[in-house]
N, C-alpha and C positions, 0 to 999 in steps of 0.2 A: 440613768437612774430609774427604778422602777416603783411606784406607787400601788399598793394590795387594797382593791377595791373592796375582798372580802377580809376581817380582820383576823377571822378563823378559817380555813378549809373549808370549802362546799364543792361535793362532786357537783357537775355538770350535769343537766339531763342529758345530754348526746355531744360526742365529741366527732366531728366528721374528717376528715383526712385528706387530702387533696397530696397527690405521692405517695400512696401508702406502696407498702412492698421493698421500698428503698432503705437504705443502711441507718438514715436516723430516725426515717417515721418509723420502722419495724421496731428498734429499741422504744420507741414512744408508746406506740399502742399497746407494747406488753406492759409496760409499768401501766395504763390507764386501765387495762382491762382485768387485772391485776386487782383493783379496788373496786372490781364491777362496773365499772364505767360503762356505758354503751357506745361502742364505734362504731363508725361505718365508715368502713377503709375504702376510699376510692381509688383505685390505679388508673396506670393510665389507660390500659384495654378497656376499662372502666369508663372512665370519661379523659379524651384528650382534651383536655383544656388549649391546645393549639388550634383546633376545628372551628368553625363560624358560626357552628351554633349552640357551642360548649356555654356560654353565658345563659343561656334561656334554659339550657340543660340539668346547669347546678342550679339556676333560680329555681326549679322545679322540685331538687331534690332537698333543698334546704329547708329548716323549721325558723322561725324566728327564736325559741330558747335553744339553738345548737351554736357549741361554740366550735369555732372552725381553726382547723389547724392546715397552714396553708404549707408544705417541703417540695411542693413539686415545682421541678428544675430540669431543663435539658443544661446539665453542668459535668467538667466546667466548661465556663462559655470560652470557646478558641476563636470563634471569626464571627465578624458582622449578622450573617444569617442566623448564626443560632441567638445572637442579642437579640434579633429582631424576633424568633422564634419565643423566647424566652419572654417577651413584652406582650408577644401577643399571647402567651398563656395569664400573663398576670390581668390584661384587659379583659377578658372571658370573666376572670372571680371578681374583680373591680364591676364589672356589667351587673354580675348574679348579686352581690350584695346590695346594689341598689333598688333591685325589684324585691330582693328578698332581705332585709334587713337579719342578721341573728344577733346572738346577745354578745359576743367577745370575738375577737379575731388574733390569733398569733401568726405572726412570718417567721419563717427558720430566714433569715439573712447570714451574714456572712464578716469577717472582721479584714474580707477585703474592700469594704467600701472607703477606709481608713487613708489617708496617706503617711505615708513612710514617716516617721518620726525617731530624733534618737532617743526621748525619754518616755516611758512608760505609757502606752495606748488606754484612756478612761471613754467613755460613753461621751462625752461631749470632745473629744480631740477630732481633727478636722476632717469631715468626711470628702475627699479627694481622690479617689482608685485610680490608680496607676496601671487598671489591667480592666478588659472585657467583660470579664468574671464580675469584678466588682463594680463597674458600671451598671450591668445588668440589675444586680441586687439591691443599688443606692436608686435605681430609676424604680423601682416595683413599691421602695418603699415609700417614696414620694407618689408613687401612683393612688397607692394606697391609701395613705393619710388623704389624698386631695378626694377620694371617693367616697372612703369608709369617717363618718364621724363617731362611731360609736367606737367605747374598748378596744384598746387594738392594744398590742406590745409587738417589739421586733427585738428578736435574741438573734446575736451576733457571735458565733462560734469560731473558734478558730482551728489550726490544724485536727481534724478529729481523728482516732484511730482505734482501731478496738476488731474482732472478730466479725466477720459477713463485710466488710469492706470490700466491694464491687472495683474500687475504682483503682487499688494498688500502686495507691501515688508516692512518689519518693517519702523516703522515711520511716517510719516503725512498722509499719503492714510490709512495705516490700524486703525490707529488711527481712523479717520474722519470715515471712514466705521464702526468701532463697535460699538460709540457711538448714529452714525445713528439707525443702531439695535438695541440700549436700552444695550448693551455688555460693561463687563468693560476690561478695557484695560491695559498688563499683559505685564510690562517691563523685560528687561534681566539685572540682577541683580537693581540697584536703576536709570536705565536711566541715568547717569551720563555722559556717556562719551558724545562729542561734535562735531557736523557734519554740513557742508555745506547743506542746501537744496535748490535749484535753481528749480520756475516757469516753468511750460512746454510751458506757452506762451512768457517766456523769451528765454528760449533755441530759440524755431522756430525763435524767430525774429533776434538771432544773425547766423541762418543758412541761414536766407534769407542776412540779410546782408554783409555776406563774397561773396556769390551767386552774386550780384549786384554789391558788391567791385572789385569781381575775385580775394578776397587776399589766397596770398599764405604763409605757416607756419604755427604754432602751436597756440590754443589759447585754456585755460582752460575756459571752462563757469561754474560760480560760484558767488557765490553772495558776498564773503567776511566779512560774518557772520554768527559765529557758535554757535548753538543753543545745548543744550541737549536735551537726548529724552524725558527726567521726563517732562521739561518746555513746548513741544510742546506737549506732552498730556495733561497736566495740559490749556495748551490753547487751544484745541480743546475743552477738557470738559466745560469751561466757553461757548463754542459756544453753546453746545448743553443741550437742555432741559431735556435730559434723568439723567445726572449727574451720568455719569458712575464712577467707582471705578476707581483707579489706583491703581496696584498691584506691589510689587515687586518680583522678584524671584531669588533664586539662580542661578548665571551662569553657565553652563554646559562647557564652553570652556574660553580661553583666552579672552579677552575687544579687540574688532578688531579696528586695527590701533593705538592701546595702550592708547584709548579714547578720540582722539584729531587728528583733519585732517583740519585744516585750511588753506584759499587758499590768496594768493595777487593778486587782481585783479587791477594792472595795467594795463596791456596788453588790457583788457577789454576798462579801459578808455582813453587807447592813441590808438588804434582801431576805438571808437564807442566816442567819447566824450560824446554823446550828450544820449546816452544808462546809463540808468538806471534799474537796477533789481528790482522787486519787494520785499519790505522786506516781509519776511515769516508770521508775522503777518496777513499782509494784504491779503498774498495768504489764508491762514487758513480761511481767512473769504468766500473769493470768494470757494474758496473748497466747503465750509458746505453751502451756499446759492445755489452751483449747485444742 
């Protein structure tokens, strides 16, 4: 649940970025700069936060009134090295904020720190990850908390999908992309199982809006409707004129999340009332038209 420090909107005097250039800070900084915010998008040629003396680097570049917005991620995490890779970039901003205090801190976290459940995933359901990825993301944010006592909030997103997605992971991006190619599109086992997929112009707008609230606490960003993968390829194919095949295939591994990850999004609307998610249809649409 998230608590709004401010009761009305207040821009930021500087919002700083730590992963800028990537698929969700990129949607971020447009909405913030958008209202004149001032950013200072840091990537990672910019500053690697993996380096030994990345901490002393951001303590330098930081103001105490900048609120910081922490996406950067060597993701997703596949093996040991890059967890450890990954920790040690969180230890670098953990370092800098204790030399340099600022006034708010957000983490882009992740809704796999979660463990598998069959009813409905809330902000307080048990944080347990079952996966690297999500190890990574539940240790930064305990990192976090145990460093930073000031402001903080951690938004927890779940499958994201939307245009400039780098990383063309199963599901509506690679969908969209191979029908684009005339390619037909080759499910793991019959698509069945059912997942969350949440707008990437949704997400930005609930990161700018915690930003403007200053709320602090936990908020799952998710849309509260779960689609299979058979049904959103089968709608993508209707968008496109190619009229690619859909395939089935045997599964090589277990159904991840035991084919079923459904989220409640309250918190959502006692947050944002007035915040509505795009339903997945209508993103499908705007996808295939960019």
């Amino acid at each position: 649940m998230l608590t709004h420090l401010h009761t009305e909107p207040v821009l930021p005097a500087r919002v700083v970025i730590l992963g800028a250039g990537g698929f969700v800070s990129s949607a971020a900084q447009r909405r913030l700069e958008a209202l004149n915010i001032p950013v200072l998008a840091l990537t990672q040629a910019m500053l690697d936060l993996a380096y030994q003396d990345a901490g002393t680097r951001l303590a330098n570049i930081l103001h105490p009134d900048d609120s910081l917005l922490f996406v950067a991620a060597k993701a997703p995490v596949k093996s040991e090295a890059m967890l450890i890779e990954n920790l040690r970039m969180c230890e670098s901003v953990c370092e800098a904020l204790k030399k340099t205090p600022v006034k708010y801190v957000v983490y882009i976290s992740s809704d796999a720190v979660y463990a598998d459940s069959d009813s409905p995933l809330t902000e307080s359901s048990c944080a347990q990850p079952g996966s690297l990825h999500g190890v990574m993301h539940l240790a930064r944010e305990v990192m976090l908390s145990n460093a930073w006592q000031g402001p903080l909030c951690f938004l927890r997103p779940t499958l994201i999908y939307g245009k400039d997605d780098p990383h063309n992971g199963y599901g509506p991006n690679r969908f969209l992309r191979l029908t684009a190619a005339g390619k037909d599109i080759d499910l793991f086992g019959d698509g069945e199982e059912r997942r969350d997929h949440i707008w990437i112009e949704d997400v930005a707008e609930i990161i700018k809006r915690v930003i403007l609230s200053h709320s602090v606490g936990i908020l799952n960003i998710a849309t509260g409707e779960v689609v299979s993968f058979h049904d959103i390829a089968e709608q993508v194919v209707q968008l496109s004129s190619y009229k690619s095949q859909i395939k089935c295939n045997p599964r090589s591994g277990p159904m991840p999340h035991k084919g079923y990850r459904p989220f409640n999004i309250n918190a959502i609307h006692q947050a944002f009332p007035d915040f509505h998610c795009l339903p997945l249809s209508d993103g499908l649409k705007l996808c295939y038209n960019y």
